[in-house]
C-alpha positions in Angstrom: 4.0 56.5 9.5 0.6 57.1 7.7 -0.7 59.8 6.1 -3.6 61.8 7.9 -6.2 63.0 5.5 -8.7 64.7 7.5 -8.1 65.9 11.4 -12.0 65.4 13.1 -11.2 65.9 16.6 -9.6 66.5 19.3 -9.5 70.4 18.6 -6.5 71.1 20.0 -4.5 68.3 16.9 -6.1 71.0 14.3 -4.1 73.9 16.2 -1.4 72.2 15.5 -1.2 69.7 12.3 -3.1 70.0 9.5 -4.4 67.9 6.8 -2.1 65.9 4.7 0.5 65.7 8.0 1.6 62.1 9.0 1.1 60.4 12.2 4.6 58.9 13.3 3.7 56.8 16.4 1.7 56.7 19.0 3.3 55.9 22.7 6.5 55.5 20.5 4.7 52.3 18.9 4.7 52.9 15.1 1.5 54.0 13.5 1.5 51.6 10.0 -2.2 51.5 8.9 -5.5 51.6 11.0 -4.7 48.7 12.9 -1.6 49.9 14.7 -3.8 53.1 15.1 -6.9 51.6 16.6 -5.5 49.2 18.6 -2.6 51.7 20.4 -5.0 54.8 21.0 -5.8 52.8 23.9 -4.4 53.9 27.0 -5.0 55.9 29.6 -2.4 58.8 28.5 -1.3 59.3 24.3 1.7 60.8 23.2 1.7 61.5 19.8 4.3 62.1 17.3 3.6 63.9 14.2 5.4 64.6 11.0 4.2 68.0 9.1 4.4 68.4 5.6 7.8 70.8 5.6 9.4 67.7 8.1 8.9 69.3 11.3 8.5 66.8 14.2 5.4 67.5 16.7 4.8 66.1 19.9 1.4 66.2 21.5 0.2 64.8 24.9 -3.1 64.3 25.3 -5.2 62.1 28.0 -6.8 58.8 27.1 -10.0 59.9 27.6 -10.4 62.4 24.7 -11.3 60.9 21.6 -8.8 60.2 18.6 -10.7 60.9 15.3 -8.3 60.8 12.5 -9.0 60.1 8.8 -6.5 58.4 7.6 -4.8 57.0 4.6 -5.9 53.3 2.9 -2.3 51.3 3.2 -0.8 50.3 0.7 -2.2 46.0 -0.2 0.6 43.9 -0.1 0.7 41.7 -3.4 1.2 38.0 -3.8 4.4 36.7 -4.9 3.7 33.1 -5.2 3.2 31.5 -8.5 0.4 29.6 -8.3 -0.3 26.9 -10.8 -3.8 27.5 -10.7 -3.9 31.3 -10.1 -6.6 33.0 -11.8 -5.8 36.1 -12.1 -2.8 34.5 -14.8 -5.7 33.3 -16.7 -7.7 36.8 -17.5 -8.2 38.2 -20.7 -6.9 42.2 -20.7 -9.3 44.9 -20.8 -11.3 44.4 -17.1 -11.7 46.4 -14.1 -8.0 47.3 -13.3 -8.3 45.4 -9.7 -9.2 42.5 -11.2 -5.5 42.5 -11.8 -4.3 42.3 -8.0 -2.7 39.4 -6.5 -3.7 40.2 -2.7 -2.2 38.1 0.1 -2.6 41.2 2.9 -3.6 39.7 6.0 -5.3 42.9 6.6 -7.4 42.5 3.7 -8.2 39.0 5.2 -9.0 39.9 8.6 -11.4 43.0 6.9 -13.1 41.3 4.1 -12.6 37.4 4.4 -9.4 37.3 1.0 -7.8 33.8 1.5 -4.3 34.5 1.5 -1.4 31.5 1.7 0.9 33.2 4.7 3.7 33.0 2.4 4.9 36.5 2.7 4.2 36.7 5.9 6.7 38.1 8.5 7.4 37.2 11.5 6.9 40.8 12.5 3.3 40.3 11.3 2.3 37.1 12.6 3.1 38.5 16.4 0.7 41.8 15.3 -2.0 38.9 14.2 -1.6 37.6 17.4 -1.1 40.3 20.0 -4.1 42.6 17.9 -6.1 39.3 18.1 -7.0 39.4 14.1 -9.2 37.0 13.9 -10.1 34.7 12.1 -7.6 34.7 9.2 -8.6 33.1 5.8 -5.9 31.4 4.6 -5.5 29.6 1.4 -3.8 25.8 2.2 -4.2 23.6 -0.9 -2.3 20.9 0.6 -0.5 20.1 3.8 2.2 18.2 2.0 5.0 20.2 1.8 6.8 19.5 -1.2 3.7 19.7 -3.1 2.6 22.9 -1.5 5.7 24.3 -2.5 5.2 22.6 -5.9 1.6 24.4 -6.4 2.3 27.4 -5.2 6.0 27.8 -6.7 7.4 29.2 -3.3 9.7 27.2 -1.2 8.2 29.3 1.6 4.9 27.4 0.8 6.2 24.6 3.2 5.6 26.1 6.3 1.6 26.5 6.3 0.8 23.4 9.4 3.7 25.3 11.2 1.7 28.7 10.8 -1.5 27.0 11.5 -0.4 25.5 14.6 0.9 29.0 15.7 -2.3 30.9 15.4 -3.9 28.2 16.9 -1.9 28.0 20.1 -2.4 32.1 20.1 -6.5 31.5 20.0 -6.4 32.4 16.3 -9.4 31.0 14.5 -9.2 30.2 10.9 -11.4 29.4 7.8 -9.0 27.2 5.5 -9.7 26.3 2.0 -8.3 23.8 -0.7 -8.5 24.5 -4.0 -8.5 21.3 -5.8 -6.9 20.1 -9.3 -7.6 16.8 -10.4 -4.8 14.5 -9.8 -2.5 16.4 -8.2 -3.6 17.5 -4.6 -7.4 15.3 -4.6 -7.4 11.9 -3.6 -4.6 10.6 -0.7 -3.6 13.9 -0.7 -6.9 15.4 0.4 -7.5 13.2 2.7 -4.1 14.3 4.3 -5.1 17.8 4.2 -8.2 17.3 5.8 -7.1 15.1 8.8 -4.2 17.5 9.6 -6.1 20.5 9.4 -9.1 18.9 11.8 -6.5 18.7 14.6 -6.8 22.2 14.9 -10.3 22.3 15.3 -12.2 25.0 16.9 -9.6 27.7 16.1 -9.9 26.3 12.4 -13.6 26.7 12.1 -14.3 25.3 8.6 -12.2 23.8 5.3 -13.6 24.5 2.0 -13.3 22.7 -0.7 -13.1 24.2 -4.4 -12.3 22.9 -7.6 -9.9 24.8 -9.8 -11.6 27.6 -12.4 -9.7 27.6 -15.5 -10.0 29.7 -18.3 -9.3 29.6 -22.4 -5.9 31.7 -21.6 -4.4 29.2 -20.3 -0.7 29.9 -22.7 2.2 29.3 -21.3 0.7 27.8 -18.1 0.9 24.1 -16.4 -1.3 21.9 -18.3 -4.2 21.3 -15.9 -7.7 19.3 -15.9 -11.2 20.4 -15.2 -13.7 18.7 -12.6 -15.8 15.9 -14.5 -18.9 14.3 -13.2 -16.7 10.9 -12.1 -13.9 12.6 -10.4 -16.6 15.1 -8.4 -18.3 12.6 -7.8 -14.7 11.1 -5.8 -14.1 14.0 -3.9 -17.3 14.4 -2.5 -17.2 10.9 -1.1 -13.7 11.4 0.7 -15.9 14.8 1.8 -19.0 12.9 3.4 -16.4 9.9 5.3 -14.7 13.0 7.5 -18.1 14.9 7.8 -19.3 11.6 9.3 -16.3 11.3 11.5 -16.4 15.3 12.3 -20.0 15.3 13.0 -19.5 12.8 15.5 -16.5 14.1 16.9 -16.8 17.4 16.9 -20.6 18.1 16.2 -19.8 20.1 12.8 -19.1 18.6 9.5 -16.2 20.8 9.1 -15.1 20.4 5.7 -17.5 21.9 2.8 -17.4 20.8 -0.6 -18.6 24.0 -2.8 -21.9 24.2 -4.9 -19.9 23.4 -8.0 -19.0 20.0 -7.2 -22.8 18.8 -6.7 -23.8 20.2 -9.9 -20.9 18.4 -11.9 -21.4 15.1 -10.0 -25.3 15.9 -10.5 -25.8 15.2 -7.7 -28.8 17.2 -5.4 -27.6 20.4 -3.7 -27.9 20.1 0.1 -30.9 21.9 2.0 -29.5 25.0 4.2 -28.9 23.4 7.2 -26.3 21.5 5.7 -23.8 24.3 5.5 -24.3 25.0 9.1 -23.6 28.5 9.8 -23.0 29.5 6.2 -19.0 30.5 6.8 -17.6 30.0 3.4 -20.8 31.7 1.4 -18.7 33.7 -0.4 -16.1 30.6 -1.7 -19.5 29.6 -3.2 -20.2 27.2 -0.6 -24.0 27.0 0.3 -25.0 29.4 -2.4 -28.0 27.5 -4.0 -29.0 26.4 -0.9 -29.4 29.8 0.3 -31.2 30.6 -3.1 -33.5 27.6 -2.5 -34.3 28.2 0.7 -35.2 32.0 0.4 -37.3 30.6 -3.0 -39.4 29.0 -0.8 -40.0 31.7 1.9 -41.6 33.3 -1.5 -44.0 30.2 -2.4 -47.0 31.9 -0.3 -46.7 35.0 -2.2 -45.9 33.7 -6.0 -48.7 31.3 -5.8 -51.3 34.5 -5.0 -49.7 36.6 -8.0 -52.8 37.2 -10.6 -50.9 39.5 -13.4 -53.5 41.3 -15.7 -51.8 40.7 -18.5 -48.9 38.4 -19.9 -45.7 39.6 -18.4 -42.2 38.2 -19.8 -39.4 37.8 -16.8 -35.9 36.6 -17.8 -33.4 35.3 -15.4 -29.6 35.6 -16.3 -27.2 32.1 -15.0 -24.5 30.9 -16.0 -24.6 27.4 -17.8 -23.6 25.5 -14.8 -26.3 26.5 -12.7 -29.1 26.9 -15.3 -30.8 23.3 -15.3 -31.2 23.8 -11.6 -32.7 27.3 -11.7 -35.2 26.0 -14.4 -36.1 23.1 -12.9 -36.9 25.7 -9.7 -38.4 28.6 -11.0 -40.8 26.2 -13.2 -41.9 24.2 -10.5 -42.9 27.8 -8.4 -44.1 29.9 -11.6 -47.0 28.2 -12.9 -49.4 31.1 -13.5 -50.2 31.3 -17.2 -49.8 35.0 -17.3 -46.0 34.6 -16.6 -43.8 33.7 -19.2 -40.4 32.4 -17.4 -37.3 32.1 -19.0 -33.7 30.8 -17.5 -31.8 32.3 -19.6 -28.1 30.1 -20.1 -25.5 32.5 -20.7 -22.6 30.8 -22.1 -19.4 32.8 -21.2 -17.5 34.5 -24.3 -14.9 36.7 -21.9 -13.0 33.7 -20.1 -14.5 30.5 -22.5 -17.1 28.2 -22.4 -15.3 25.6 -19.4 -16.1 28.6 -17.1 -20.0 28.4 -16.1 -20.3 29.7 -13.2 -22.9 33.1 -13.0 -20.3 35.2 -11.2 -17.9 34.9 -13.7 -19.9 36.7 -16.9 -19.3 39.9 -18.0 -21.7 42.5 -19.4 -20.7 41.7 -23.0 -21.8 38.1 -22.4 -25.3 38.8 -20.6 -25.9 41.3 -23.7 -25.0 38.9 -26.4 -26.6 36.1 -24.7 -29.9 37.8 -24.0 -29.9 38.7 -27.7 -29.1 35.4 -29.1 -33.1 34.6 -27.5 -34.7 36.9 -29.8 -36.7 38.2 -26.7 -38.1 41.4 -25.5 -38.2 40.8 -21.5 -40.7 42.9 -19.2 -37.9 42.5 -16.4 -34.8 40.9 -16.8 -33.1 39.3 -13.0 -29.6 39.8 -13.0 -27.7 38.0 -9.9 -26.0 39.9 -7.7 -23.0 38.5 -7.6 -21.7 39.6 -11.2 -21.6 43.0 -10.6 -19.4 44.8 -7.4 -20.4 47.2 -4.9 -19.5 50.2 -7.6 -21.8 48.1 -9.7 -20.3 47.6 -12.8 -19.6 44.0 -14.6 -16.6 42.4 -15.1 -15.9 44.5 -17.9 -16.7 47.7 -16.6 -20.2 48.0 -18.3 -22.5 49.3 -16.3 -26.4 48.5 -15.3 -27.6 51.4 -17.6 -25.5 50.1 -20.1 -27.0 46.5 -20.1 -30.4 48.4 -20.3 -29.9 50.5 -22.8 -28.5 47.6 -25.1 -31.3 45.6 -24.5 -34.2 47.9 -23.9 -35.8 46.3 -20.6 -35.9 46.7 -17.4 -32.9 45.3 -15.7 -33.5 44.1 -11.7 -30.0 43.1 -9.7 -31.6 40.2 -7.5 -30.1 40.1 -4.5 -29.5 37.2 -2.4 -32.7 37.7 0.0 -34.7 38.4 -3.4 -36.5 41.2 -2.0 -36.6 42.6 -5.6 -38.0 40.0 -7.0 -41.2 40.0 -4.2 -41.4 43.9 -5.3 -41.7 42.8 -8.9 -44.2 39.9 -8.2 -46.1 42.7 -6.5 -46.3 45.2 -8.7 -48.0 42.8 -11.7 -50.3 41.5 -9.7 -54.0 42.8 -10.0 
């Protein structure tokens, strides 16, 4: 059952259930969150079962033609129970925005929003509702197709399953986006190239395999010793990378398997133009990010070329130290009027330690101190989008106002079209 919170039609529900009342079932299916709701409302005739708030069961009959409009209660997010060696959430400092803190692996939550979860909680119960509701695609979280070393990496001997699963959903018409979160010399090399040839046999319905190194963080106690990505043993993973994209590209007219930004940078080598990433499925993974940067960078040449400012103007833009020499090299070659001072601004993170780089990961705290440490009043200072959510506050609950206020400037989010940053350019010109 699930909890209604507002009644919006038909009239004749209000007559008889109120607010804060729970829907049972619906053509005696059960009613467990929006899905079961959505997808059984769909019928020609509804009989609905409610449950009041004194425990009086109603029955109400109403034709399929007259809308359903129910509010109704978030479910509950079913939490992870896997012990990942890797798992970053085991790696976080206390003190940040409490659901930092969840371990997700809801398939709900992946169908909705894209969260990679490893199907090892998964029932059997809710692999048919996947299937029969059509939930697709999935994002699941692989690692490795081994299964003793799945089982090894994720600390759950039902781990061993996942090409089981995968061949399931696929036989259903499920499509998937896969990824494979990488430590170095454990589940790279032979290993990854096992991973990626088993998971290709499913292509289409797995649409794309991303490929991440592990993120690891100075609280790091207690936890299996592990190894960061270096520029030799990136530069080996993306060369097992490009022999199956040749292969896939042949075979199947798609590279398939993505290596993310991360692993160019630390193998310095060139980030990819656009169309590399193909349709841009694994964005949020940080696959494809600077290229999508670059490429709406350019779309702005035209109009930063024109800008004439009247006076000096000082523009900071906030990045993480990974991503940094890139941006510079970027922004330089496009901001070449004398009027504009440019600064790339390499914030080194102070909340999770300096082996984390990436922009995404920095708190308020560390854009505050490390804007400071420059000595430099900023006209506008660009803040990425990415390290704020959509209640926009940082990692560590600080808020825009807050970074403002701390630093006395103007404070633009730059979004990922960089709209914001043409309406800047646009208001300092003459």
């Amino acid at each position: 059952m699930i909890k209604i919170l507002k009644i919006n039609s038909p009239k004749i529900l209000k007559n008889k259930i109120h607010d804060g009342d729970y829907l049972l079932s619906i053509n005696d299916n059960q009613i467990n969150d929006i899905f079961d709701f959505q997808y059984y409302q769909i019928a020609d005739t509804l009989k609905l079962k409610f449950k009041t708030q004194n425990n009086k069961i109603i029955t109400i009959n109403l034709k399929g033609d007259i809308q359903l409009d129910l509010t109704l209660e978030d479910f509950e997010i079913k939490r992870c129970r896997n012990k990942c060696i890797f798992c970053f959430v085991d790696q976080m400092p206390k003190g940040l925005r409490p659901e930092l803190y969840i371990k997700d692996e809801d398939y709900r939550m992946s169908f909705l929003y894209g969260n990679f979860i490893t199907g090892t909680s998964l029932s059997d119960d809710e692999i048919n509702k996947i299937i029969k509701m059509n939930l697709s695609p999935i994002y699941l979280s692989v690692h490795t197709t081994d299964p003793d070393l799945r089982k090894f990496m994720l600390k759950n001997p039902n781990a061993a399953n996942i090409i089981q699963l995968i061949e399931k959903f696929s036989n259903a018409g499920i499509d998937m986006h896969t990824q494979l979160v990488l430590c170095p010399g454990i589940n790279d090399g032979d290993y990854l190239k096992k991973s990626i040839e088993d998971l290709s046999k499913f292509y289409p319905n797995v649409l794309t395999i991303g490929v991440v190194p592990v993120g690891l963080t100075n609280f790091r106690n207690s936890l299996y010793p592990l190894q960061r990505y270096n520029k030799t043993t990136a530069k080996e993973v993306l060369k097992i990378i490009k022999e199956y994209q040749n292969i896939f590209l042949k075979k199947y007219n798609t590279r398939l398997v993505f290596p993310s930004d991360e692993f160019f940078i630390l193998a310095e080598k060139k980030i990819p133009t656009l169309d590399y990433y193909e349709d841009l499925e694994q964005y949020e993974n940080g696959i494809g990010m600077m290229a999508y940067w670059v490429n709406n960078l350019n779309k702005l040449k035209k109009i930063i070329n024109n800008i004439k400012p009247s006076k000096k103007v000082k523009i900071g833009f906030v990045s993480g130290k990974l991503a940094a020499p890139i941006y510079k090299k970027l922004l330089h070659n496009f901001f070449k009027n004398e009027n504009i001072d440019l600064f790339i601004l390499s914030i080194e993170n102070k909340l999770f330690g300096p082996s984390v780089t990436v922009t995404g990961l920095l708190s308020g705290h560390c854009i505050i101190e490390g804007v400071k440490n420059t000595k430099s009043i900023f006209d506008y200072l660009f803040i990425p989008q990415n390290v704020i959510n959509h209640d926009k506050l940082f990692l560590d609950n600080l808020t825009i106002n807050d970074i403002k206020n701390e630093l006395k400037t103007e404070i633009i989010i730059l979004d990922e079209e960089l709209e914001n940053l043409t309406k800047v350019l646009q208001s300092i010109n003459k």
